[in-house]
N, C-alpha and C positions, 0 to 999 in steps of 0.2 A: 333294674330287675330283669331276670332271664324270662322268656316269652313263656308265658305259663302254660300248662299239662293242659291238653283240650278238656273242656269241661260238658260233661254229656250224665247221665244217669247212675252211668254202672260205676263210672270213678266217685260220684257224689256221695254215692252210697258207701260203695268203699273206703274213702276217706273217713265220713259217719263212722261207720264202724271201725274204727283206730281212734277215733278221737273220743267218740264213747267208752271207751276202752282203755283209760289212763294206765301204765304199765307201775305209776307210782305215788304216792300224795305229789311229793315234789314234780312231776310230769301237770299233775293236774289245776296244783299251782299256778304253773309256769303259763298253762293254757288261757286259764283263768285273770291272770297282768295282762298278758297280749291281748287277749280279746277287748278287755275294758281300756287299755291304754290307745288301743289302735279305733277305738269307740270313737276315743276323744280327741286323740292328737294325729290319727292317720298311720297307716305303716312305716311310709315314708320319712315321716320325721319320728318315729318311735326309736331311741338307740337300743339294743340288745341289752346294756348294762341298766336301764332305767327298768326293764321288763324283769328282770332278773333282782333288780333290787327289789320291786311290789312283791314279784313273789320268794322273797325270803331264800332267794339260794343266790350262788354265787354265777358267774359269767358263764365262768368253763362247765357249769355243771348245767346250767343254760345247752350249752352247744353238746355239752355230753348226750341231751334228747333229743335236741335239732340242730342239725350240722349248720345252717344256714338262715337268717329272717327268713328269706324264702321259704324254705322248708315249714317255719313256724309261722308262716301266715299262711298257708295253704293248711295246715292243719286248724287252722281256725275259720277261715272264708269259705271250707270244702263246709260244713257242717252248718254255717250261716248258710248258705245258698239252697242247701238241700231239705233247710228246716221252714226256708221264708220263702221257698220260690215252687221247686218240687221235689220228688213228683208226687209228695202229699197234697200240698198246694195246689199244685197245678189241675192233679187231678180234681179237685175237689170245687176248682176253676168250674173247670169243664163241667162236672155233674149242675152247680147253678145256672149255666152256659144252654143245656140239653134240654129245658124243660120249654116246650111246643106250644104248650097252653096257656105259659106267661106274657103279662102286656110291658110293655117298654118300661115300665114304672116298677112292676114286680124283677126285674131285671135290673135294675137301677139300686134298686132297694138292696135286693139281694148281695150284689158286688160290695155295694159300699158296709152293709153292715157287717160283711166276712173278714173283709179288708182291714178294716180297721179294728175289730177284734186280733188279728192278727199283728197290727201293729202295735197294739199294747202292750202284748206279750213279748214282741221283740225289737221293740225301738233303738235300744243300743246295738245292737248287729246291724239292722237294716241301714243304720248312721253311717256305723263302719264299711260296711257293702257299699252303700252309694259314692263314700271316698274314695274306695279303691275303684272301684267300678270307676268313676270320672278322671282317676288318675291312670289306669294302668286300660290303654288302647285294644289290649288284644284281648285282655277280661272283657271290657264294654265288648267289643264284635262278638264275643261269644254268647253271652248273657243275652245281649240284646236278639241272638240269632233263637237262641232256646224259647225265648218271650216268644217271638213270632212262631214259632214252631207248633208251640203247646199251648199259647193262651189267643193271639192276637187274630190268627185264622178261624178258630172257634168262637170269637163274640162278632167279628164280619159277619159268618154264616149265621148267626140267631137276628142279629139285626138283619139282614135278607130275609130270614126268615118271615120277621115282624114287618116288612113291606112287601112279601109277597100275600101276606095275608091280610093284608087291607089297615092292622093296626097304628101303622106309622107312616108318613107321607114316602112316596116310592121318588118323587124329583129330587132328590138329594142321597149324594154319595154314599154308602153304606159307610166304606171309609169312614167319611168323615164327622158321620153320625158318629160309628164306635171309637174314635179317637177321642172325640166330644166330651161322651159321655164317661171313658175312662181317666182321663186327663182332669176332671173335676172330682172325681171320687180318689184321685191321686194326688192332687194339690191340696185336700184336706185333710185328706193321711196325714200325709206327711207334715203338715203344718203344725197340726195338733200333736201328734204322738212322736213325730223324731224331731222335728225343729221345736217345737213347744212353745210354740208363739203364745196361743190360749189353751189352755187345758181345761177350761172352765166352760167352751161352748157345750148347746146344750146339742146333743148329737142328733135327737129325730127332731127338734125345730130345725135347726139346719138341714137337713134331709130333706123337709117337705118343704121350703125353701127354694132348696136348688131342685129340686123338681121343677115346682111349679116355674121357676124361671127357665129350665129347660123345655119343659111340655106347651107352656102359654106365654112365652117371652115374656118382654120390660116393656115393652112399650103399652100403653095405654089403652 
């Protein structure tokens, strides 16, 4: 696959807007196979003809809307990314992120219940994103550069915040505090709602759970 278009705000949106914007049922079909095929099986192993058979048209008429898989997985990826990362998301990161008055726990609280709201709604995209994202090198370095841009320096500076202010122990890395804490509200995302290992936990028992074993440790 060809090094893909850098991926920043104004193309995300731009994309969005074309993709929103099916030019025909058949276009929206055709959007509609991809996304769900590439859900399940990857892009990589998706053939053009498997995509074009779910949606009821033929190869050539496939390529007649998109020259390229490439082509037709950037018209699917662009609007996954921009719908589950930013800069709705993102922002909206941030705004739970900005609040001065909250303790470590209402911060905790907050992240994980947005989270995983969000990944209800879009489990099958986010499946297909972490595929491609793990398989295509130059997607990961971008993604991952946008993460830290817009979300990652924003929960360091609140967690600084909450050891400058006396509510959280100051001898431990800010770092590694906020990796901590978003790495476990990320591990049950994604277990529950795109792996689906249990679908049946009960979400705020688990919550105050993993609190309490984050705030007051395991040991006795």
């Amino acid at each position: 696959m060809r090094k893909s278009k850098e991926i920043n705000i104004e193309t995300l949106v731009q994309e969005t807007t074309h993709y929103d914007q099916a030019l025909s049922e058949k276009e929206k079909a055709i959007l509609s196979a991809a996304e769900s095929l590439f859900a399940e099986k990857g892009a990589s192993d998706t053939p053009t003809a498997e995509i074009a058979k779910k949606a009821g048209v033929t190869e050539r008429t496939l390529f007649r809307y998109f020259p390229s898989k490439e082509a037709l997985l950037r018209r699917v990826m662009f609007p996954v990314l921009l719908k589950t990362l930013v800069p709705v998301q993102m922002n909206k990161m941030k705004v739970l992120l900005k609040d001065s008055g909250m303790s470590i726990e209402e911060m905790f609280k907050n992240i994980f219940r947005d989270r995983l709201e969000v990944a209800k709604e879009n489990k099958g995209k986010i499946r297909f994103m972490l595929i491609e994202v793990l398989k295509n090198a130059n997607l990961r370095e971008q993604v991952v550069g946008m993460w830290e841009k817009e979300i990652w320096t924003a929960a360091v500076q609140t967690v600084e915040g909450l050891q400058k202010a006396g509510k959280i122990r100051s001898n431990l890395k800010s770092t590694t505090i906020t990796r901590t804490l978003l790495s476990v509200i990320i591990a049950y995302v994604l277990s529950k709602h795109v792996v689906g290992l249990s679908p049946k936990w009960n979400d705020d028992e688990e919550l105050d759970q993993m609190l309490d074993i984050l705030i007051n440790g395991l040991k006795k």
